[in-house]
SEGUVEX-596018 format. One record per residue (C-alpha): residue number from 1; residue in three letters; z, x, y. Coordinates in steps of 0.2 Angstrom, whole numbers. Each point is the difference from the previous one (the first is absolute). Last residue first. Layout:
n: NUM; res: ALA; w: Z; u: X; v: Y
...
***
This chain:
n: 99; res: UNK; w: -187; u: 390; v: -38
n: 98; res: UNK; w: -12; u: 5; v: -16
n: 97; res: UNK; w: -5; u: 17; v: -5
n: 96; res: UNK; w: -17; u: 5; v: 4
n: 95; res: UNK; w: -5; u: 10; v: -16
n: 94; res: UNK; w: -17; u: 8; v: -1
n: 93; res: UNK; w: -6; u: 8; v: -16
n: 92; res: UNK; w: -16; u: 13; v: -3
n: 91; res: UNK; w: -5; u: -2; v: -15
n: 90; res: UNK; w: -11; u: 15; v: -11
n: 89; res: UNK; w: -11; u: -5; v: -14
n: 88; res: UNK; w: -3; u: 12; v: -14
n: 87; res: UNK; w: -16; u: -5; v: -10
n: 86; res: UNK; w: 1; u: -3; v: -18
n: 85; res: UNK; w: -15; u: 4; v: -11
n: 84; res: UNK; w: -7; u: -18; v: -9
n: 83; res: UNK; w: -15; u: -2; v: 13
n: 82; res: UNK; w: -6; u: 18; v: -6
n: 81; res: UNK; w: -13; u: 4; v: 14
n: 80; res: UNK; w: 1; u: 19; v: -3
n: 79; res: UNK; w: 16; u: -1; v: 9
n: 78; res: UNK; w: -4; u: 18; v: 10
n: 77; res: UNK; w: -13; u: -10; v: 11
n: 76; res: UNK; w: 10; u: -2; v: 16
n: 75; res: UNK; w: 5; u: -15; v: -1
n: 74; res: UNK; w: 10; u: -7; v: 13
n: 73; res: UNK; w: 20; u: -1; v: -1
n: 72; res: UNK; w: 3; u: -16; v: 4
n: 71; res: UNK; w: 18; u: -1; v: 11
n: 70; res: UNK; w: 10; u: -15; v: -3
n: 69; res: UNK; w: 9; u: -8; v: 18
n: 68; res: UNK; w: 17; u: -10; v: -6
n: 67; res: UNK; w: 8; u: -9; v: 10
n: 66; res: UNK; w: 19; u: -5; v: 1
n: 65; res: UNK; w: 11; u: -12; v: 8
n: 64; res: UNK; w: 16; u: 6; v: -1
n: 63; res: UNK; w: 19; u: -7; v: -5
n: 62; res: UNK; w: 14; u: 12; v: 3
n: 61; res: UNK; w: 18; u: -5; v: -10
n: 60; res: UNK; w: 16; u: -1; v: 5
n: 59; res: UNK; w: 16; u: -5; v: -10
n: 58; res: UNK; w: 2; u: 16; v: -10
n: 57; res: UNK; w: 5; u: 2; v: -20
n: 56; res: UNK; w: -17; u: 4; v: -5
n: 55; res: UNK; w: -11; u: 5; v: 14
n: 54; res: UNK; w: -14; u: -12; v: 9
n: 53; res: UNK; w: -15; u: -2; v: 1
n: 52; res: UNK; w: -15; u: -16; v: 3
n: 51; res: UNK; w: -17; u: 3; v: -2
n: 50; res: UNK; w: -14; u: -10; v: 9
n: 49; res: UNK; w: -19; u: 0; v: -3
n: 48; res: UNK; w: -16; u: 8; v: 1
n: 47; res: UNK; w: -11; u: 10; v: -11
n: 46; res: UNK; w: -3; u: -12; v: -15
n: 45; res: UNK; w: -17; u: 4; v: -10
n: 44; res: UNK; w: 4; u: 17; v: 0
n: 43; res: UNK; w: 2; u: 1; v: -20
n: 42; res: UNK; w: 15; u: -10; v: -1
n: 41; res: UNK; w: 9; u: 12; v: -9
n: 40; res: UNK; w: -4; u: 12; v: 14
n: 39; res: UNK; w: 4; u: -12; v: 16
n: 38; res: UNK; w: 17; u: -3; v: -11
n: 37; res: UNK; w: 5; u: 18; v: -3
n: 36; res: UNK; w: -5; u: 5; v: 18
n: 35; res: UNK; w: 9; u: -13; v: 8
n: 34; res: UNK; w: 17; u: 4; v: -12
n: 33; res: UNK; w: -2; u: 17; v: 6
n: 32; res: UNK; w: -4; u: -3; v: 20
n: 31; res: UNK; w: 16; u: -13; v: -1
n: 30; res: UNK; w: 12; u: 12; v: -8
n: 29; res: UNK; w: -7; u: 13; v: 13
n: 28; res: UNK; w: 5; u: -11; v: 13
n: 27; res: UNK; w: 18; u: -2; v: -5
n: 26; res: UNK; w: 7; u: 15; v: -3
n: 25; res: UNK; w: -2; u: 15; v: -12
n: 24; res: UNK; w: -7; u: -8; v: -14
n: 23; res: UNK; w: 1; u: 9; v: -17
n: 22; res: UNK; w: 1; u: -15; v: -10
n: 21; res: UNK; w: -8; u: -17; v: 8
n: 20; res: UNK; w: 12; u: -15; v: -8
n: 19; res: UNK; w: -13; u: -14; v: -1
n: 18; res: UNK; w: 1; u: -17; v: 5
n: 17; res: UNK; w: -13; u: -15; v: -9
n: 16; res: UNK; w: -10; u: -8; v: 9
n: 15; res: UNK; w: 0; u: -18; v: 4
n: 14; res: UNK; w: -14; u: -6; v: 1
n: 13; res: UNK; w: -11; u: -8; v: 12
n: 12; res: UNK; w: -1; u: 16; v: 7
n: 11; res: UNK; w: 12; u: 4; v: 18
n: 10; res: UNK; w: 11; u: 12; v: -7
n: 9; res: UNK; w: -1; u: 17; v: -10
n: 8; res: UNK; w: 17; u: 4; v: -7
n: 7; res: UNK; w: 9; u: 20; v: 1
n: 6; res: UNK; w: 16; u: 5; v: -4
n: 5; res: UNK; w: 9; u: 18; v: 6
n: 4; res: UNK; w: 12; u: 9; v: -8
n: 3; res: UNK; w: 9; u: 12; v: 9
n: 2; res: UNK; w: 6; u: 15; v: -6
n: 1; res: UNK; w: 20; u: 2; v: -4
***
């Protein structure tokens, strides 16, 4: 049986809410696809934090502090100046898990 792995972002005023991560394969690339989701939804304006992992049915979990970096790409004059067109933004996420 595949490992499920659970993901929660920590450290906001709020609690967050946990998230099964389906697909991961272990425990940082759970936190790197919940990071990504959230940095997304939140349209860049939060690129630091905390996320805490662990797998279902296991009594250890990982907790990493995590930064995101987004890279701009410039414009090269192909968008016509439409301000509506969606650009593709690529992140490049640091975990440094926690002792």
């Amino acid at each position: 049986m595949a490992k499920q792995y659970w993901a929660q972002l920590i450290d906001f005023e709020e609690e967050m809410q946990s998230a099964c991560i389906s697909g991961a394969t272990d425990h940082e690339d759970a936190a790197e696809t919940l990071i990504s989701d959230f940095v997304g939804q939140m349209g860049g304006e939060i690129t630091k934090g905390a996320v805490r992992v662990w797998v279902q049915g296991e009594n250890r979990e990982k907790v990493y502090d995590w930064t995101v970096d987004l890279i701009i790409p410039e414009d090269d004059g192909t968008h016509g100046g439409d301000e509506d067109e969606e650009i593709e933004v690529e992140a490049e996420i640091e975990l440094i898990e926690r002792t």
